[in-house]
N, C-alpha and C positions, 0 to 999 in steps of 0.2 A: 354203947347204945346211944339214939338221939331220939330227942322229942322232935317229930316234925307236925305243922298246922293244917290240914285241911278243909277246904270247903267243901258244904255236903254234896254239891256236885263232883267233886274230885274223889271223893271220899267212895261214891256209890262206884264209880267208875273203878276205882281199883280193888273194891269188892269184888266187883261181876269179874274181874280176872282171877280171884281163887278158885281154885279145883275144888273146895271142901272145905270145912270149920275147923280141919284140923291144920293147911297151909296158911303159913304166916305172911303179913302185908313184906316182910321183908323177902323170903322166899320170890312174891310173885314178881319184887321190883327187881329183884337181882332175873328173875327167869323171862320178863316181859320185855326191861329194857337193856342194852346191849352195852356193853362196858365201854370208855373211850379207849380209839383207837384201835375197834378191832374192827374183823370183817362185816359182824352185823351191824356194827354203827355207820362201817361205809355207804353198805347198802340200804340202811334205813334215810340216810342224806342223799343218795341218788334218786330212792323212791321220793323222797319230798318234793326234792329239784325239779321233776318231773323229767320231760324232757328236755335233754341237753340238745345242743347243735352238734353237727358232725365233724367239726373242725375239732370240738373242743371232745368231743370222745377219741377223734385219732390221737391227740395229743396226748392223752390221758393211756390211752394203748400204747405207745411208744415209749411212756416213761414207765410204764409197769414193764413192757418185754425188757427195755434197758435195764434197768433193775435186775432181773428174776437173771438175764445173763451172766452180770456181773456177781451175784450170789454163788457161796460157797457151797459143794456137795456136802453135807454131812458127813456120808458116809465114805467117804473118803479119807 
């Protein structure tokens, strides 16, 4: 466990994200914000970014399809 410090505006804000008196502030931090390096935290940097240019999303497509090519079946 940690002691973390809030101000009462941060404080009310992750209030209003409980489902209920009975989910805990850690429950809603782990269910609200997205672990590093996964898929939700990609997507939550793209949404900030806003919009990208097009050069720089091809590029960005081309290294994901090289990637997912070069990856191993599993099931295999």
């Amino acid at each position: 466990m940690k002691t973390i410090t809030l101000d009462e505006a941060a404080y009310e804000r992750l209030k209003a994200w409980k489902k209920g008196s009975r989910e805990s502030f850690s429950s809603v931090v782990k269910r609200v914000i997205p672990a590093p390096g996964t898929l939700g935290a990609f997507l939550s940097h793209v949404q900030a970014a806003g919009n990208l240019d097009k050069e720089k999303d091809a590029l960005m497509e081309e290294a994901i399809n090289e990637r997912s090519a070069v990856k191993e079946d599993p099931w295999i």
